[in-house]
C-alpha positions in Angstrom: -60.1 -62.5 68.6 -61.9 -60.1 66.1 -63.7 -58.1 69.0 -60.5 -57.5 70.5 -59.1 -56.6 67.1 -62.2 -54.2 66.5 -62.0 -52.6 69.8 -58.0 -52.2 69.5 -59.0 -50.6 66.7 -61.2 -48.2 68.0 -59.0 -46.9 70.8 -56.0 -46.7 68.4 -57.8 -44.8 66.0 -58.0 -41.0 68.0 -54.6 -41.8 69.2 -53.8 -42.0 65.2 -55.7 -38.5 64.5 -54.2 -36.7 67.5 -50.8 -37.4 66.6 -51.4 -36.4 63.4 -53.0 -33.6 63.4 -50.1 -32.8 66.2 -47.4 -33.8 63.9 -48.5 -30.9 61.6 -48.2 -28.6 64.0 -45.1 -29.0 65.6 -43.7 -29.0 61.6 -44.8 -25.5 61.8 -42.2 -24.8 64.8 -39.4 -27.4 63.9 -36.6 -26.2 61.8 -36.9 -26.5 58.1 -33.2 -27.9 56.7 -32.3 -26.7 53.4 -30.3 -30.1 51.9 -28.0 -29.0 48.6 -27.1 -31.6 46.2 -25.5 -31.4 42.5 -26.2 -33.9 40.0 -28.0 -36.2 42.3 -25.5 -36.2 44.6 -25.3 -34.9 48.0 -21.6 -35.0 49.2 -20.9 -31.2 49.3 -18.0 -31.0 47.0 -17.9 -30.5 43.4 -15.5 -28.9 40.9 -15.1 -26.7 38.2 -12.7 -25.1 36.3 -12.0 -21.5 36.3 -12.9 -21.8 32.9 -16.1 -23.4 32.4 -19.3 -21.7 30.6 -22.1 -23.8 32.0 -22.7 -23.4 35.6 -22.9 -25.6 38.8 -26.7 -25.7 39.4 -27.1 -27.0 42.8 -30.2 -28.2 43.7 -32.3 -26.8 47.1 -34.1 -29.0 49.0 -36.7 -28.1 52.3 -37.2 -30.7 54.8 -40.8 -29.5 54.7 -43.4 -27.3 52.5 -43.2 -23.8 53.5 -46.6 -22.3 53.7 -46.0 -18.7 52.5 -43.4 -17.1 50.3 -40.0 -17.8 51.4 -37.0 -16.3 50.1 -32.9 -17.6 51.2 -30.4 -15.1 50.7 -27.4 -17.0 49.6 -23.5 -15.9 50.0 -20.3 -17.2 48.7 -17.6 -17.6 51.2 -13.6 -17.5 50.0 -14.5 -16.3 47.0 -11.2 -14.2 46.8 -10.9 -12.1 43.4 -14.2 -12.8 42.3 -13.5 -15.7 40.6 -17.3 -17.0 40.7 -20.7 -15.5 40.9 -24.4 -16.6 42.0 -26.5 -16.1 38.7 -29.3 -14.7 42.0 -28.6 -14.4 45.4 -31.9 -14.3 46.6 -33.7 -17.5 45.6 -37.5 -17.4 46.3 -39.4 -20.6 47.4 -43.1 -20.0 46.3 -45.6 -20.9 49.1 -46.6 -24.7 49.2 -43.2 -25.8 47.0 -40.1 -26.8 48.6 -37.5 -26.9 46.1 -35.5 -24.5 43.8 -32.3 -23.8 42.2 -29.2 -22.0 42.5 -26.6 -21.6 39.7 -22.9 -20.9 40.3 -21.0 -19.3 36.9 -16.9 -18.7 36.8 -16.7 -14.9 35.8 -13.8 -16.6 33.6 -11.3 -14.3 34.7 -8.3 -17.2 34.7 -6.5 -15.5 37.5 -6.1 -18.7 39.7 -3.2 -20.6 39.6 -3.5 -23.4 42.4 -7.2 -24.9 43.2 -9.2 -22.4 45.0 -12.1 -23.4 47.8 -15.5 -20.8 47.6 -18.4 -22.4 50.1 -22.3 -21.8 49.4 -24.0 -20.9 52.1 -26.9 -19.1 53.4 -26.6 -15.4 54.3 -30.2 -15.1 55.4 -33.8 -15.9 54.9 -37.1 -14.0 55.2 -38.3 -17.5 57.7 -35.8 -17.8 60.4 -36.5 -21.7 60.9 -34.6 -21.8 57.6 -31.3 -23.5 58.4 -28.6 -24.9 56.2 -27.9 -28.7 56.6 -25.1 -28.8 54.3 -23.2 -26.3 53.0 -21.7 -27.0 49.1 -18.0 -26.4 48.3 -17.2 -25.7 44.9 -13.2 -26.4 44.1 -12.3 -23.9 41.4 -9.2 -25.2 39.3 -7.3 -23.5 36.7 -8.2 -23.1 33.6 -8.1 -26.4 32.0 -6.0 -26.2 28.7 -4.4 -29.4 27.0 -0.7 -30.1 27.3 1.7 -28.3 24.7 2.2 -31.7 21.7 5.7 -32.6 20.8 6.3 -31.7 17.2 7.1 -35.7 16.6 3.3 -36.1 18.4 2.1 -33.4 16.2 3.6 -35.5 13.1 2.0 -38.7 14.2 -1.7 -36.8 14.6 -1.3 -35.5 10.6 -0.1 -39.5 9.5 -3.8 -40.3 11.2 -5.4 -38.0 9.1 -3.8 -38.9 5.5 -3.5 -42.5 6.2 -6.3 -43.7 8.9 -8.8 -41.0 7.8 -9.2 -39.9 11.8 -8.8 -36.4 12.5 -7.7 -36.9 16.0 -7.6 -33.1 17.0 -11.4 -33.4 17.4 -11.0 -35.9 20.1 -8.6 -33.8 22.0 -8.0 -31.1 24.2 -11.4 -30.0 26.4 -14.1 -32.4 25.2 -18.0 -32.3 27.1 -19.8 -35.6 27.7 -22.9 -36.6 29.3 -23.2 -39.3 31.6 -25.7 -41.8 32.9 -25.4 -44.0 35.8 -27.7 -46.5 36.7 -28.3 -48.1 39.5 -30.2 -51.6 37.9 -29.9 -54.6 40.8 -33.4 -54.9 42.0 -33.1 -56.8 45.1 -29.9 -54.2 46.9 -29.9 -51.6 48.6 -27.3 -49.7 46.2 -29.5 -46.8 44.4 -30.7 -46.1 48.4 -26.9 -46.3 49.8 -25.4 -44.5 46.8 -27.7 -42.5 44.9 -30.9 -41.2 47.3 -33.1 -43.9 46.1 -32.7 -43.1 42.5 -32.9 -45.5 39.7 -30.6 -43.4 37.6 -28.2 -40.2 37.8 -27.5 -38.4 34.5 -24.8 -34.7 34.5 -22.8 -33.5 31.7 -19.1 -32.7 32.3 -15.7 -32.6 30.3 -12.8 -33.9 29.5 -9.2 -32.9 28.9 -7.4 -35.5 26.3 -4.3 -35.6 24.7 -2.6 -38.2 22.7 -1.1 -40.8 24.9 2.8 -41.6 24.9 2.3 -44.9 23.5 1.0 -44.0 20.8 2.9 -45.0 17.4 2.5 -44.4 13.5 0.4 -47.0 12.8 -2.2 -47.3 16.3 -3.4 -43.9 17.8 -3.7 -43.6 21.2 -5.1 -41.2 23.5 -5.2 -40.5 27.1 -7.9 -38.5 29.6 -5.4 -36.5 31.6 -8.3 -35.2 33.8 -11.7 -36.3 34.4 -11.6 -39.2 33.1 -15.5 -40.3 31.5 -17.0 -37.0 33.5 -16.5 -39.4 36.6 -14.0 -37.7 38.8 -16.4 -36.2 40.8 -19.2 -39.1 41.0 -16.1 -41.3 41.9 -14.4 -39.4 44.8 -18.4 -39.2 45.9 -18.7 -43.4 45.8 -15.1 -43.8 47.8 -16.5 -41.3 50.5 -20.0 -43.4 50.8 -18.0 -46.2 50.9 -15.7 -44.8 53.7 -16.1 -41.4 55.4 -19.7 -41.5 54.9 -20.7 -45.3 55.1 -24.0 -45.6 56.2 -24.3 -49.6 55.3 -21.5 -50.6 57.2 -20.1 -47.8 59.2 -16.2 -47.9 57.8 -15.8 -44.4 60.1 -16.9 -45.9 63.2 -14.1 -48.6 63.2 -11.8 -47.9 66.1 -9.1 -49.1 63.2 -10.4 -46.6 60.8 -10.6 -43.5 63.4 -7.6 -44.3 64.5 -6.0 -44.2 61.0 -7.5 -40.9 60.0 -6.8 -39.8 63.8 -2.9 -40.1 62.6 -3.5 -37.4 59.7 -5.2 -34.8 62.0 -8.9 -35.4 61.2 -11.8 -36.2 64.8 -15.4 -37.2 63.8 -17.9 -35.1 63.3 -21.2 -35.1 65.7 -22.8 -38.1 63.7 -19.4 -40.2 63.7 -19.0 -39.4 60.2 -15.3 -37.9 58.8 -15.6 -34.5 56.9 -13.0 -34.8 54.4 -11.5 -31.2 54.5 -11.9 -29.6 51.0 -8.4 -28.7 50.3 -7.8 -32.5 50.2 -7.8 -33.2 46.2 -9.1 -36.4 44.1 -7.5 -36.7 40.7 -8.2 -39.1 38.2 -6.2 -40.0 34.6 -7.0 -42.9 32.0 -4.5 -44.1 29.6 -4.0 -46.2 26.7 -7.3 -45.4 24.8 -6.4 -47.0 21.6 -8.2 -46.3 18.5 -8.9 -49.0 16.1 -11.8 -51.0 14.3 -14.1 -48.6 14.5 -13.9 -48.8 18.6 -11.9 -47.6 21.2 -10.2 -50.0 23.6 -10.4 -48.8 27.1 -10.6 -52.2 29.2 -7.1 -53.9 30.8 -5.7 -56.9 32.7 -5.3 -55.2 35.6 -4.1 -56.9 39.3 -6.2 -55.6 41.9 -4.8 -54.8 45.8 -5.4 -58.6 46.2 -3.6 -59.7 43.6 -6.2 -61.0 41.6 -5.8 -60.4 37.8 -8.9 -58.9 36.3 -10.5 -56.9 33.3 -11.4 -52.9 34.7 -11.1 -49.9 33.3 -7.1 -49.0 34.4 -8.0 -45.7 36.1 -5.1 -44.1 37.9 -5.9 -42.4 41.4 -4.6 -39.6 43.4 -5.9 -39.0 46.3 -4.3 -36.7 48.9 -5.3 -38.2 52.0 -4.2 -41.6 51.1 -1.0 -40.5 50.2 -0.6 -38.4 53.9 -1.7 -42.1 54.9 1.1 -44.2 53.1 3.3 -41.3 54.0 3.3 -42.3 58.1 2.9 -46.2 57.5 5.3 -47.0 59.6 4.4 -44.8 62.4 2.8 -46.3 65.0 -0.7 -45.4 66.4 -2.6 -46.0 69.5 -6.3 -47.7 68.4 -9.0 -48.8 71.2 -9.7 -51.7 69.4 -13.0 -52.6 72.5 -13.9 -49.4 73.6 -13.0 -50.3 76.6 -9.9 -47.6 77.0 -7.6 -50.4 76.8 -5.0 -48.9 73.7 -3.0 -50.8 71.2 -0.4 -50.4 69.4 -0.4 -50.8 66.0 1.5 -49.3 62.8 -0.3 -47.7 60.1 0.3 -50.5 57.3 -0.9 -53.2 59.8 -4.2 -51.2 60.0 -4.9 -50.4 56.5 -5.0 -54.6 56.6 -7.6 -54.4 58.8 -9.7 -52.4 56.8 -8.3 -49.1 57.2 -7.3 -48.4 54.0 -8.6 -44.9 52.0 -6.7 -46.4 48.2 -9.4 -45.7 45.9 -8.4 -49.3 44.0 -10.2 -50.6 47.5 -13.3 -49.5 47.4 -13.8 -49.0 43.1 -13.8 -50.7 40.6 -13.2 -54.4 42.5 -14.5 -56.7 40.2 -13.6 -58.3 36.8 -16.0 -56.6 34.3 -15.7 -58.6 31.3 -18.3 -61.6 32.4 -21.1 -61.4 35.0 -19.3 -61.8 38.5 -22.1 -61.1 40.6 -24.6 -63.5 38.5 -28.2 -61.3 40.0 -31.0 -62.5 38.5 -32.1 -60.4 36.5 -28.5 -59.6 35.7 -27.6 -56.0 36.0 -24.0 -56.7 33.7 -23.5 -55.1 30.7 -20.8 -55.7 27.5 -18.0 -53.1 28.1 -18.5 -51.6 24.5 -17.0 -48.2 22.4 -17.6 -46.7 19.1 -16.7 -43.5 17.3 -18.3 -41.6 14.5 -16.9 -39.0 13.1 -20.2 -38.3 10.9 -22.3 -37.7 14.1 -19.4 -36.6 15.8 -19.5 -38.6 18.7 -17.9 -41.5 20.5 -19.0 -42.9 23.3 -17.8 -45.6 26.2 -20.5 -48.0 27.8 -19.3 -49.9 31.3 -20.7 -51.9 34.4 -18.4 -51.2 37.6 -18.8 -51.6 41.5 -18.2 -51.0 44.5 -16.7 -52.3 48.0 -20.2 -52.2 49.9 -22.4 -52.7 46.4 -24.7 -55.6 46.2 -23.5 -55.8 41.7 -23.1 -53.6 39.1 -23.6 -50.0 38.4 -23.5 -49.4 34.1 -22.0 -45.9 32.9 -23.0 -44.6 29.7 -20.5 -41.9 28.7 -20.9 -39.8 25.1 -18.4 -37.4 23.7 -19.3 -35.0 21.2 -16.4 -34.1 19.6 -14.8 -31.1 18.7 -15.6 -29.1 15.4 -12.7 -29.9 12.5 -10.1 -27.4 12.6 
């Protein structure tokens, strides 16, 4: 047995050499894909308001080493009335490196008045095996502002001050963060699935608060009327892994699920994936944020879609292409349910039942989070917990949540630095 181990060995090993030696060389001929992502992730959509100082910074990665000076010439496409620019055009990739950076600013002209689509892409490159893999779509929005207070809100935000001591007006209105989210169960496949193998992702953003209208005299409270915890982004990212772009269990390759979308106008793309177009929108709000004991009471009873009563954070979704969905529930569709060519009929509703469904309540957000529900040993729950300080001039929201295909819990960290005192 060890001879014919030894000799296997032997014969096996050139075999080995050659093909490595000819792996190298084909990667000199193959095409060299230039993958964008921002903030960790990679699903080609990201937004920013026309507003914003700090800049998209969109990460380049090369499928492979490049083994002189490259440089990509980069180009912004639908960029009607120069609403953003590239800080360079021309990004250089030093020989032997294969990553750089690319930073989008708004030139802050606030002309926009409806969300406006500009595309990254590459213009040219000094190697012509450089080819885009994906190109990045930044939706421009208008400039945030807060909405106009009631005088009798107004009067309730000064009783704060004189009687509760808060100053509410430096929670309000546009309000950065930074976030972390980890990705802590050992034994799943989550932080491959849903964050490119990454233990952690960690991005600033902002908020837009205002005081909520259930807020009374004597109990302040507030609501995030967009981006809610810096996660609108990261969360239409997580609903399209878990849908569109499901690699675990291949939601888009459902005869019920193509079918669906099929009703709406969308066809796979090449892999079997669905491209959601980027003038569908993903909006997020979070109400009843109410301020008291020194913390900030952001968790509900909520029912979920099953009609299960749990404890979540009570985001609210809206997501265009759900709602084109609900709009035609009734309609009925035609669905190959064995590949065989043999159609069904079916109505919308009845397939959203069979798994179907794009509600972002689905797929986010599932489980209780007040006590461990998934019980992984080591457990990766942790306390939903909130604090302010208007000292340091922070508060800040701590949360485990998950997902339709997660294996347990992903934990947000979310800190607000507040506003300087008017």
């Amino acid at each position: 047995m060890k001879l014919r181990n030894f000799l296997f060995l032997l014969v096996a090993l050139p075999i080995v050499v050659l093909t490595s030696c000819s792996g190298d060389d084909d990667s000199e001929k193959m095409t060299n894909y230039v993958q964008l992502s921002v903030n960790g992730g990679t699903g080609g959509v990201t937004t920013m308001a026309e507003d914003a100082t700090e800049p998209v910074t969109i990460n380049i990665l090369l499928s492979y080493f490049v083994e002189e000076t490259t440089t990509i010439n980069f180009d912004l496409v639908g960029n009607e009335g120069d609403i953003l620019r590239l800080e360079e055009n021309i990004i250089e990739i030093p020989a032997n490196t294969k990553t750089a950076e690319l930073k989008v600013y708004s030139n802050n002209k606030n002309s926009i008045i409806t969300e406006q689509s500009v595309t990254v892409k590459i213009a040219s490159s000094s190697n012509d095996k450089i080819v885009l893999s994906n190109p990045w779509t930044i939706k421009v929005q208008p400039a945030a502002s807060m909405p106009e207070l009631t005088e009798e809100q107004k009067a309730l935000i000064a009783g704060y001050k004189e009687n509760l001591g808060i100053d509410l007006y430096r929670m309000m209105g546009k309000v950065a963060c930074t976030v972390k989210v980890s990705f802590p169960y050992v034994e799943g496949d989550d932080k491959e699935y849903f964050n490119e193998g990454n233990d952690a992702r960690e991005f600033t953003s902002e908020t837009i608060i205002t005081l909520s209208e259930n807020a009374t005299a004597d109990k302040p409270v507030l609501k995030m009327v967009s981006n809610p915890m810096g996660l609108n982004d990261f969360m239409f990212e997580m609903l399209r892994k878990n849908t569109t772009e499901d690699v675990y269990e291949g939601w888009y390759s459902y005869p019920y699920s193509i079918a669906a979308l099929g009703a709406v106008g969308y066809t796979p793309a090449e892999d079997g994936k669905f491209m959601i177009a980027a003038s569908e929108t993903f909006e997020m709000t979070l109400d009843d944020l109410a301020i008291e004991n020194d913390q900030i009471t952001f968790t509900q009873e909520v029912e979920d879609i099953w009609g299960d009563m749990i404890i979540s954070v009570p985001f609210s979704y809206n997501f265009s292409l759900w709602n084109k969905l609900q709009a035609k529930s009734e309609e009925i569709v035609e669905v190959d349910e064995y590949g065989d060519g043999e159609m069904v009929e079916y109505t919308l509703s009845e397939l959203f039942e069979y798994g179907a469904s794009m509600d972002p309540r689905q797929y986010l957000l599932i489980s209780t989070i007040s006590e461990d529900y998934f019980e992984n040993d080591p457990s990766d729950w942790v306390e939903p917990t909130s604090s302010y300080n208007f000292e340091e001039g922070t508060f800040k929201f701590v949360f485990p949540f998950d997902m339709y295909n997660s294996y347990g819990y992903q934990n947000v960290e979310v800190t607000y630095v507040m506003n300087a005192a008017k």
